[in-house]
N, C-alpha and C positions, 0 to 999 in steps of 0.2 A: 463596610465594603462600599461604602460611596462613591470611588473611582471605578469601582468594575460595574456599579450599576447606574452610572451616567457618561460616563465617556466612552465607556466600550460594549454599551447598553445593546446597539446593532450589531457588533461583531459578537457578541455573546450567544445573542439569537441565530444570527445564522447559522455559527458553529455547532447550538443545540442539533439544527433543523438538517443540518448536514451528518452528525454523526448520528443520530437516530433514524433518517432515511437509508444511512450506504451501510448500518446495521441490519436494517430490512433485509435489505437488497441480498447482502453478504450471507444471509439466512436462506434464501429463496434458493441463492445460486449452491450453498452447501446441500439441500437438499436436491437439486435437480442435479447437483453429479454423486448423488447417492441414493438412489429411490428409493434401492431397499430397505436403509435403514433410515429414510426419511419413514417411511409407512410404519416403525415400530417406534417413531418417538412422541415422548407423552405429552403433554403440555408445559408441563412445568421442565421437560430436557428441551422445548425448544426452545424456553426461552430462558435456560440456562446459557445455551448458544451464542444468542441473544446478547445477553450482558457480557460475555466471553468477547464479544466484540467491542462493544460499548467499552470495555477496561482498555483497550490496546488504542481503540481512539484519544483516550481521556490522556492515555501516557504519551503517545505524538503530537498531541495538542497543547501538553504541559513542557514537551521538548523543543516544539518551535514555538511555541511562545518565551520561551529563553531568549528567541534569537530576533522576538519584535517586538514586545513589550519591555520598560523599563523595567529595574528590578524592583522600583521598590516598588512598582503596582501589578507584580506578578504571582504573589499569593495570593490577593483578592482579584483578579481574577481569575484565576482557578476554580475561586471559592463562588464566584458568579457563576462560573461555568458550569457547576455544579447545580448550582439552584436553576438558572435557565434549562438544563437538561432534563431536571426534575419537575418543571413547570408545563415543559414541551411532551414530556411522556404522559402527563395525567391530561395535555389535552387530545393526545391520542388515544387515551383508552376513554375517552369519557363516552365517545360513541356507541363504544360497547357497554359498558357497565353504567354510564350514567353518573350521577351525580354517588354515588356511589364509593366510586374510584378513590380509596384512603390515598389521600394525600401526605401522613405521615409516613406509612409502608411505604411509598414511592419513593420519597425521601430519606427515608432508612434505609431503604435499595439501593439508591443511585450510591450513598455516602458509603454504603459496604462495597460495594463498586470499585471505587475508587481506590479507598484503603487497599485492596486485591492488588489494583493494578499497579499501585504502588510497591508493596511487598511483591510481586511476580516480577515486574518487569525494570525496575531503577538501578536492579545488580546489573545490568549493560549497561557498560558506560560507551556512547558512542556520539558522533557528531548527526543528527540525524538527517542532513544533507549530504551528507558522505556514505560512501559503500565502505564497508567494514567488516572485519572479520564476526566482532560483537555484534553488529546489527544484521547480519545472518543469523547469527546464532540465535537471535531473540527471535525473528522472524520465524525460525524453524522452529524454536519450542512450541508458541503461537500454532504455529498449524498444526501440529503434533497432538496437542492441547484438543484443537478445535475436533482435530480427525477420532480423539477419544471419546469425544464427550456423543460425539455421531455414535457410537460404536463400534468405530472401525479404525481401531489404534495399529499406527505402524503402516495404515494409506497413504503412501508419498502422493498420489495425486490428490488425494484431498488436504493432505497438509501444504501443496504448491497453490494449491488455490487459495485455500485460506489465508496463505503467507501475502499472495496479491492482493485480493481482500484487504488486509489491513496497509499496504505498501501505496494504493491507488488514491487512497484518500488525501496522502501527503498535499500534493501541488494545491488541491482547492482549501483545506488549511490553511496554507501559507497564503494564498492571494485573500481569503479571511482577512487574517492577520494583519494587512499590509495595503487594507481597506480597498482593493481591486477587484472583489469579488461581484462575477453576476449573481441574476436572482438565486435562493437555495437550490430551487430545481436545477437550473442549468448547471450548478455547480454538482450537484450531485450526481448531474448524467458525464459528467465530467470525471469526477473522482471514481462511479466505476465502470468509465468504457474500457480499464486495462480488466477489469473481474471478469475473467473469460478461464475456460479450460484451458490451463496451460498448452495442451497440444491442439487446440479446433482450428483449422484453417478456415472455416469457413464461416466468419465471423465479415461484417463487412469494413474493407477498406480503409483505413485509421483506428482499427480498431485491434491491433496485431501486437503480436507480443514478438519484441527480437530476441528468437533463441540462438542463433548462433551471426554472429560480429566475424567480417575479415576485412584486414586495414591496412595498406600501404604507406611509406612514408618516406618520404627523402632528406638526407642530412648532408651537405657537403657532395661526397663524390658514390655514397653510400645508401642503398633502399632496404630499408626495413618492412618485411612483412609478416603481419600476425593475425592470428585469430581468437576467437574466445565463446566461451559456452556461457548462457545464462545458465547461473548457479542452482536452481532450482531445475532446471533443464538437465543440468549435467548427474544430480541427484537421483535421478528418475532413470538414469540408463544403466542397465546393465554392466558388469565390468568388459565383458565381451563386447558388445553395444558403443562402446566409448573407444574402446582399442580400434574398431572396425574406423570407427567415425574419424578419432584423431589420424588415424593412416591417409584417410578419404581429403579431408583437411588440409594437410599437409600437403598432399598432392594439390592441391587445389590453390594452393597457397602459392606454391614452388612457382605454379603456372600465372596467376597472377601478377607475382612478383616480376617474374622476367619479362611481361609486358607491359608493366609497369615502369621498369626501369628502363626497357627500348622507349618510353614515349618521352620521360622526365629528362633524359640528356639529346632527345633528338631537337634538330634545330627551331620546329615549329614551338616544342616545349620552351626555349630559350626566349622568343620573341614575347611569345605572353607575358613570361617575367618582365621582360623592358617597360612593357605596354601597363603593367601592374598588376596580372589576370592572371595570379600565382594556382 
């Protein structure tokens, strides 16, 4: 493993230090939107939790590393990224337990890990830059997963959380990868300012999750307007709740559009195009 442990020796490390922090975090935030079944879990369920996360990182790390790494040095590192995660975990517990801290159990952890997330999550086949049907789907197991192991199977709001949780990570990954990344921390308050309750308003300022998208658009002599629910948004509503909303929507839409369309063929609209200012 020569090339994953000299040429991508610092992006190995940071990726450690990145999915072992926004697993933290992803643990913290699991528990403070479930208190009550944060207060009955044991030690060893949280940090079953824990690795529950650690696996779905390991699997969008080994997806976009497909897509920046060459191939043929894309087993070893994997096989890096494995041992830097298992290097970075024994130097966080070494605090607690001390010199202590079996080094081979960690290593046998991290490697069963692995193998998990391999077998759980490589049956979707998806582009992981892409929105897809499969990459819902995997994302929904994932929280489904997560929201059981909480004890509270069949929680759509902790399986939406969870799903973000592992969703937020992507972009500081890939700027990793692609050797643009700032320090870990910064990358990690990065990867989870989207980890929020799916519905909390009152989170601050760039920190907001878009549940519902509406979009105008013009083709020739013709204005197209639509809307759209985030999928996890739209999961969480009622069938009532959704009829109400899509009526609400459309109305909303209608009204839009038509002012949309008085602006895009009025004369002032025409000038900007000359001018370039489409």
């Amino acid at each position: 493993m020569a090339t994953a442990n000299t040429e991508y020796k610092d992006q190995l490390r940071q990726l450690a230090e990145l999915m072992l922090a926004v697993s933290g975090e992803s643990v913290t935030l699991m528990k403070k939107n479930a208190p009550e079944q944060a207060l009955m879990l044991k030690r060893q369920d949280e940090w079953g939790l824990y690795l529950e996360f650690l696996k779905i990182m390991f699997n969008m790390t080994d997806r976009l590393a497909a897509l920046h790494i060459p191939l043929k040095d894309q087993m070893d590192f994997m096989n890096g990224l494995e041992d830097a995660v298992t290097q970075q975990l024994k130097n966080a517990l070494e605090p607690a337990f001390g010199h202590q801290a079996d080094q081979m159990e960690i290593m046998l952890t991290i490697g069963a890990a692995v193998a998990e997330s391999r077998q759980s999550y490589e049956q979707y086949k998806f582009l992981v830059t892409e929105e897809s049907k499969a990459k819902n789907e995997m994302f929904r197991d994932f929280g489904e997963k997560i929201a059981q192991v909480l004890g509270a199977p069949g929680n759509s709001r902790l399986s939406s959380a969870a799903a973000l949780c592992a969703g937020a990570i992507v972009p500081a990954i890939s700027a990793v990868l692609q050797g643009q990344t700032p320090p870990a921390a910064d990358a990690t308050h990065k990867a989870s300012a989207s980890i929020a309750d799916p519905l909390d308003t009152k989170g601050p300022t760039g920190q907001e999750i878009k549940l519902i998208s509406l979009m105008s658009s013009v083709s020739g002599e013709e204005v197209e307007t639509r809307w759209g629910l985030h999928p996890r948004f739209r999961e969480d509503l009622t069938p009532d709740e959704l009829q109400q909303l899509t009526k609400l929507l459309n109305r909303v839409a209608k009204i839009v559009g038509e002012r949309y369309a008085a602006v895009a063929f009025s004369d002032e609209w025409a000038s900007w195009h000359k001018a370039g200012h489409a």
